[in-house]
N, CA, C and O atoms as a DFTB+ gen file, in Angstrom:
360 C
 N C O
     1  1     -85.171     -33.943      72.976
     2  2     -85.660     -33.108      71.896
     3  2     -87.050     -33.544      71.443
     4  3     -87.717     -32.757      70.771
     5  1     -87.547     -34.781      71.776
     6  2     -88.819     -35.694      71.609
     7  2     -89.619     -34.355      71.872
     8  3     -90.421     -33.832      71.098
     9  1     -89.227     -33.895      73.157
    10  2     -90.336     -33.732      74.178
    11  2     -90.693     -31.986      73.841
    12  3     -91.747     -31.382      74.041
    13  1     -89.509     -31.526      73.318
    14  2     -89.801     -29.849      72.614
    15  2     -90.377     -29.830      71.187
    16  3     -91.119     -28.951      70.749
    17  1     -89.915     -30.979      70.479
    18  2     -91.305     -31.211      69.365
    19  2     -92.697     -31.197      69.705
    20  3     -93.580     -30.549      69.142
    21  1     -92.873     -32.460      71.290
    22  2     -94.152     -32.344      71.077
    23  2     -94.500     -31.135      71.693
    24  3     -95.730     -31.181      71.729
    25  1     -94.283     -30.503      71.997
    26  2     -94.959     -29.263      72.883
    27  2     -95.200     -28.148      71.997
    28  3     -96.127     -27.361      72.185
    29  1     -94.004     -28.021      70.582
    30  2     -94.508     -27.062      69.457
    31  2     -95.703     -27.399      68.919
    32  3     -96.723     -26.761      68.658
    33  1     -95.205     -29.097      68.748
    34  2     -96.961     -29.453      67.655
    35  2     -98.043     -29.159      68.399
    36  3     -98.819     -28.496      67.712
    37  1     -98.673     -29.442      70.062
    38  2     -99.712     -29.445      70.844
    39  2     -99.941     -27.664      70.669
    40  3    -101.012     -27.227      70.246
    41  1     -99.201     -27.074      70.916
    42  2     -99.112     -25.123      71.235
    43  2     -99.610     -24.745      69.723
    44  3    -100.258     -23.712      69.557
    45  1     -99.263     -25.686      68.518
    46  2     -99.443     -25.190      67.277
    47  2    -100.979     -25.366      66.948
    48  3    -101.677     -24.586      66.301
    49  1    -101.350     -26.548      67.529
    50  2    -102.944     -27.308      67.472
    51  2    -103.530     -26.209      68.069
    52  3    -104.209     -25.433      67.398
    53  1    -103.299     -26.011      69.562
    54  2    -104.198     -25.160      70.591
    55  2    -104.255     -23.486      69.751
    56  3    -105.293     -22.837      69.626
    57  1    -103.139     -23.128      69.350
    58  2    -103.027     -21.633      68.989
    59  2    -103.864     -21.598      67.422
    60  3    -104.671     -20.716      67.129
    61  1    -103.509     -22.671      66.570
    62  2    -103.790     -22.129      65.077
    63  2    -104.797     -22.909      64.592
    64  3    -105.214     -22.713      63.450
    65  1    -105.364     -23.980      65.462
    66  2    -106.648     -23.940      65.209
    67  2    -108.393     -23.453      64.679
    68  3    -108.984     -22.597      65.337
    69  1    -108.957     -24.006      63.647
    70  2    -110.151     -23.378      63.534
    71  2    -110.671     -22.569      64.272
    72  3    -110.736     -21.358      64.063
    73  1    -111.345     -23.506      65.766
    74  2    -112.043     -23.408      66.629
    75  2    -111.729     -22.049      67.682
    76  3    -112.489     -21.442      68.437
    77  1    -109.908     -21.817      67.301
    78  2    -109.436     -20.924      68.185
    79  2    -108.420     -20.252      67.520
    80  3    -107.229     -20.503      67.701
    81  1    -108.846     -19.398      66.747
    82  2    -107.966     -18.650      65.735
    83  2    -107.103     -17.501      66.898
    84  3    -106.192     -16.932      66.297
    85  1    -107.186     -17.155      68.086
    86  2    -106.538     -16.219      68.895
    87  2    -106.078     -17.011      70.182
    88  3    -106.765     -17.807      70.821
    89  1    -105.339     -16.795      70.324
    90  2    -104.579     -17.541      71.880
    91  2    -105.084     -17.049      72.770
    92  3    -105.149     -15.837      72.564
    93  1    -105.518     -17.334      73.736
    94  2    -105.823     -16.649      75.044
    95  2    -104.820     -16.026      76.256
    96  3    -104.032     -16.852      76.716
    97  1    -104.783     -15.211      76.597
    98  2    -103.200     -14.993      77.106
    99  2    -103.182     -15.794      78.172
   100  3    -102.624     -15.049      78.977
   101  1    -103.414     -16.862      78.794
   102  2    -103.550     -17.681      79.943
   103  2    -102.696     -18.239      79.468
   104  3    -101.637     -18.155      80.089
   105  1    -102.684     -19.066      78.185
   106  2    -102.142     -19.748      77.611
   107  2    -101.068     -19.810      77.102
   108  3    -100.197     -20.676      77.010
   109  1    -101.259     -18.313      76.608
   110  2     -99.601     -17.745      75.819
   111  2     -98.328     -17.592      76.958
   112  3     -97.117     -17.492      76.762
   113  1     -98.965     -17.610      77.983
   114  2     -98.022     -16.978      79.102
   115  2     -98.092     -18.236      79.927
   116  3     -97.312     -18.184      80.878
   117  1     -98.902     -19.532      79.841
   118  2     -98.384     -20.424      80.557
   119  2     -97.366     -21.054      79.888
   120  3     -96.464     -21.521      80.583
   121  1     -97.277     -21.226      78.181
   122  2     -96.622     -21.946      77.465
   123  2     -95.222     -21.187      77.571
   124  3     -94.288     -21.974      77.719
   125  1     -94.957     -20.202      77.542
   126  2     -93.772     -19.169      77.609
   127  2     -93.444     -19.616      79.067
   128  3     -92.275     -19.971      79.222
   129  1     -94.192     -19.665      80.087
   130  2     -93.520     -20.010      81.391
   131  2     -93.243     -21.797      81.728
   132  3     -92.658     -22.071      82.776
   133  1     -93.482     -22.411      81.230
   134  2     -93.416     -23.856      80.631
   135  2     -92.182     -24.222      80.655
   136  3     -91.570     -24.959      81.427
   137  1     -91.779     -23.470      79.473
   138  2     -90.495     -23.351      78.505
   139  2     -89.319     -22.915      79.760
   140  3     -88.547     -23.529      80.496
   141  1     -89.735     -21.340      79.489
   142  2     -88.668     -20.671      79.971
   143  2     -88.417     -21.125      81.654
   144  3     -87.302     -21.616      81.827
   145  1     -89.048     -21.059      82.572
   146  2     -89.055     -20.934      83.977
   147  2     -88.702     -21.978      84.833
   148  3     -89.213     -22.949      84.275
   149  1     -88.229     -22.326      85.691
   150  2     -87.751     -23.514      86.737
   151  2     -88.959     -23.691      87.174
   152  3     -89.829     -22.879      86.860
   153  1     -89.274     -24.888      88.057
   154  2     -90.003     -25.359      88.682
   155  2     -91.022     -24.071      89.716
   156  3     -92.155     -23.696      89.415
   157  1     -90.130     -23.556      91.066
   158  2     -90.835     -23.093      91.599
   159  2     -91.613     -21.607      90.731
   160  3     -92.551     -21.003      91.251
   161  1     -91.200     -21.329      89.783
   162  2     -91.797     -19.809      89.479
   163  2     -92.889     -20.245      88.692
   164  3     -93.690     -19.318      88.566
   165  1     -93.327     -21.495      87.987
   166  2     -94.229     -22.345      87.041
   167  2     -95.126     -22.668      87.964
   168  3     -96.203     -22.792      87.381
   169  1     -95.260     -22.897      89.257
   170  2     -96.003     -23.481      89.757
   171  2     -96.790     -22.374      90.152
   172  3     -98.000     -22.595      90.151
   173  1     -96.431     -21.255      90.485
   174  2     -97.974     -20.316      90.410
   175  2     -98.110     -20.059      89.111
   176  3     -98.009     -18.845      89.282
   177  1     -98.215     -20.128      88.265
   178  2     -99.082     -20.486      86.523
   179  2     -99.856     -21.532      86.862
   180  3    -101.031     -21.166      86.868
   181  1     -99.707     -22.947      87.218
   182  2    -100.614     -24.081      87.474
   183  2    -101.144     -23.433      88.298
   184  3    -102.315     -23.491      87.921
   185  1    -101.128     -22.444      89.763
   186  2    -102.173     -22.445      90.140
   187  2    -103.536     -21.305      89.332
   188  3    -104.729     -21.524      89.541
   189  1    -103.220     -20.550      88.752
   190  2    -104.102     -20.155      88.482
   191  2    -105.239     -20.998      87.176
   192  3    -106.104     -20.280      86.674
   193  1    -105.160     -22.252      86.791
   194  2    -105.551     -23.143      86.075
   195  2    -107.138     -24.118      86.933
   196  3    -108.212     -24.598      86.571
   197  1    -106.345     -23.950      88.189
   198  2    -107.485     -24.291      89.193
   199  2    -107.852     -25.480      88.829
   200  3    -109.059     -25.695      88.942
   201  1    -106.754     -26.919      88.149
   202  2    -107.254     -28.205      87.968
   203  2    -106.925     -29.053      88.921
   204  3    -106.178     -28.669      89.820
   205  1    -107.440     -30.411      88.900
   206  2    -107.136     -31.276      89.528
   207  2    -105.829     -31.431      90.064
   208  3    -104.964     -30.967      89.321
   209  1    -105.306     -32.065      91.384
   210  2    -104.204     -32.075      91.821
   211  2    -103.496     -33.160      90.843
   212  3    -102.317     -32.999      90.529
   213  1    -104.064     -34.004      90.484
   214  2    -103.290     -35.329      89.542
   215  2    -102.662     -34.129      88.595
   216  3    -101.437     -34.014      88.557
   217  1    -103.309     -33.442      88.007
   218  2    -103.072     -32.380      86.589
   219  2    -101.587     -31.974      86.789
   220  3    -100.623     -32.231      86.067
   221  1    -101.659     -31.092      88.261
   222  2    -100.510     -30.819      88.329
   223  2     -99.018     -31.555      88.465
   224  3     -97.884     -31.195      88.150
   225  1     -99.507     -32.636      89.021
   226  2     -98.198     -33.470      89.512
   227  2     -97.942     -34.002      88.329
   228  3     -96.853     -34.575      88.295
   229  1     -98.737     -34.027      87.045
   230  2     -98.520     -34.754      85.886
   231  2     -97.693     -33.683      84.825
   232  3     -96.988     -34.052      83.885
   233  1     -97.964     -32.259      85.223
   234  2     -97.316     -31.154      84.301
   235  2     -95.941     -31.124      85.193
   236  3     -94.837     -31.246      84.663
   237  1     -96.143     -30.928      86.772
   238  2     -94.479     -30.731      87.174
   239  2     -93.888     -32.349      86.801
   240  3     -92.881     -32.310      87.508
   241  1     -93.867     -33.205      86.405
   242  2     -93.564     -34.338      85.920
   243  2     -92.711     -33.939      84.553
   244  3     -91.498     -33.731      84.589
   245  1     -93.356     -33.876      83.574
   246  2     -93.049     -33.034      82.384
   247  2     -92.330     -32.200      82.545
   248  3     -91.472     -32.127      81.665
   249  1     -92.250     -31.235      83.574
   250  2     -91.809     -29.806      83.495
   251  2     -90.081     -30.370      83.649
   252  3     -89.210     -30.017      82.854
   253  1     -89.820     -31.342      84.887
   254  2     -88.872     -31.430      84.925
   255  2     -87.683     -32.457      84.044
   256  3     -86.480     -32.619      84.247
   257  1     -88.595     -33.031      83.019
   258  2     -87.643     -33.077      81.763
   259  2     -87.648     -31.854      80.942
   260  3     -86.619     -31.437      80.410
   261  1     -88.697     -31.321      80.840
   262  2     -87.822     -29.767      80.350
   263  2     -86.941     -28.572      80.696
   264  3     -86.517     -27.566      80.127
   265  1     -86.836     -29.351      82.318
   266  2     -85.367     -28.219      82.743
   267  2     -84.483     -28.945      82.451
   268  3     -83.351     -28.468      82.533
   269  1     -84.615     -30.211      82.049
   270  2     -82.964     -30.546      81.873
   271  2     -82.693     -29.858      79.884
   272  3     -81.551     -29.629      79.485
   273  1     -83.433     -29.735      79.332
   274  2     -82.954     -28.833      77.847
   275  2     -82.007     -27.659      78.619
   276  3     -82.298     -27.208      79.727
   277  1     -81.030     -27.320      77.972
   278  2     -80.194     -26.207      78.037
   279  2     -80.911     -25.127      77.919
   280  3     -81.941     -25.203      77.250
   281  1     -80.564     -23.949      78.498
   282  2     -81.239     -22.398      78.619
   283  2     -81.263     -22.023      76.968
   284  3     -82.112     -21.142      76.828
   285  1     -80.698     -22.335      75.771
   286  2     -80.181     -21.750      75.156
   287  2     -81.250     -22.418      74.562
   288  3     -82.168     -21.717      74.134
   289  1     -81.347     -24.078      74.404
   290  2     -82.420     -24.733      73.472
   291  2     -84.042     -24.089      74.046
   292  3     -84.838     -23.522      73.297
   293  1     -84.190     -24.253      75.017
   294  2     -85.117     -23.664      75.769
   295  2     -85.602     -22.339      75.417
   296  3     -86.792     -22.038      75.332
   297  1     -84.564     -21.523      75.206
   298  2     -84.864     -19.758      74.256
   299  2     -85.576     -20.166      72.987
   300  3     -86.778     -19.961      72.818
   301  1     -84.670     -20.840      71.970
   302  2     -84.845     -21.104      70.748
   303  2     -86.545     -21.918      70.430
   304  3     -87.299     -21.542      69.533
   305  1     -86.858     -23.101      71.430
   306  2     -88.334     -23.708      71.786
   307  2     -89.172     -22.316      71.632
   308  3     -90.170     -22.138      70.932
   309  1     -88.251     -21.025      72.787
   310  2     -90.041     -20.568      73.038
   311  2     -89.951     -19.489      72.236
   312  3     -90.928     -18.749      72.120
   313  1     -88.768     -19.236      71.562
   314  2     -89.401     -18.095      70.425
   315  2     -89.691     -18.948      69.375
   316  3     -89.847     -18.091      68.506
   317  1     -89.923     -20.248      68.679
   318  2     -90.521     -20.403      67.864
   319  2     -92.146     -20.358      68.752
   320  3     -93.095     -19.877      68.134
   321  1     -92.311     -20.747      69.825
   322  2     -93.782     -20.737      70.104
   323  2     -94.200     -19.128      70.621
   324  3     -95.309     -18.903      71.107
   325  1     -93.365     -18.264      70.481
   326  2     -93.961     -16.886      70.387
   327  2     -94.256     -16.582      69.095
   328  3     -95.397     -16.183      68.859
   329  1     -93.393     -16.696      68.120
   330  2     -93.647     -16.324      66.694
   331  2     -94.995     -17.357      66.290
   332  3     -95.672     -16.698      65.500
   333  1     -95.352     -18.091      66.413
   334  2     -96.601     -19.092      66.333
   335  2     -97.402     -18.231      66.814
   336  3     -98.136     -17.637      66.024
   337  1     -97.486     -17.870      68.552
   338  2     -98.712     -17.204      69.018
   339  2     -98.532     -15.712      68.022
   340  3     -99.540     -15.045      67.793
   341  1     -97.452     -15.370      67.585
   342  2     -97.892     -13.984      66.814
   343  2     -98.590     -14.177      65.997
   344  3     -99.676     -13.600      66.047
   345  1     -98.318     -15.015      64.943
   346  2     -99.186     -15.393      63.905
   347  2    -100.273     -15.689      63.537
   348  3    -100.943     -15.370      62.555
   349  1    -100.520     -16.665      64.825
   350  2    -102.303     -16.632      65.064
   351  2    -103.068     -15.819      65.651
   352  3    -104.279     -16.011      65.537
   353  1    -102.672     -14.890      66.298
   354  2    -103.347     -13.571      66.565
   355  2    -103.510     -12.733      65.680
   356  3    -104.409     -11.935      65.943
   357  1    -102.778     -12.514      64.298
   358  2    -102.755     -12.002      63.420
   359  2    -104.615     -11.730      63.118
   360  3    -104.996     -11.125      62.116
C-alpha cells in the first residue's frame, strides 16, 4: 500500500502543480495504464516515452509490485487518480 500512496502523491505533484495546471494526456493515460494494465499491454506506453533503456527496466521493476495489488485496490488507486486528473483540468 506504500507503493499506491506514493504514486497518488507523485500523479498529484505532476497533475496539480503550478507549473502544470493541465495534465497532458501522455500522462493521464500512462498513469491509468500503470495502475490498471499487466505488464505486457504497459510496455507499449513506455515505448512511446522514448527514454533510456535503464528508465524502463526501472518502471517494469515497479510495475511489477503493482500487479501484485488486487484488481479491486488497483480500480479504487486509479479512480482516485482520475478524479485528480479531472480536477486539474478543470
Amino acid at each position: 500500500m506504500k507503493l499506491a500512496l506514493s504514486l497518488l502523491l507523485v500523479t498529484l505533484a505532476l497533475c496539480c502543480s503550478d507549473a502544470n495546471a493541465e495534465v497532458c494526456p501522455v500522462i493521464e493515460k500512462g498513469a491509468s495504464r500503470f495502475i490498471m494494465k499487466r505488464n505486457l499491454g504497459f510496455k507499449e506506453t513506455l515505448l512511446m516515452l522514448k527514454a533510456p533503456r535503464s528508465f524502463y527496466q526501472a518502471v517494469l521493476d515497479v510495475k511489477h509490485c503493482t500487479n501484485s495489488i488486487s484488481y479491486s485496490g488497483r480500480k479504487k488507486i486509479n479512480n482516485v487518480v482520475e478524479a485528480m486528473v479531472d480536477k486539474c483540468n478543470r
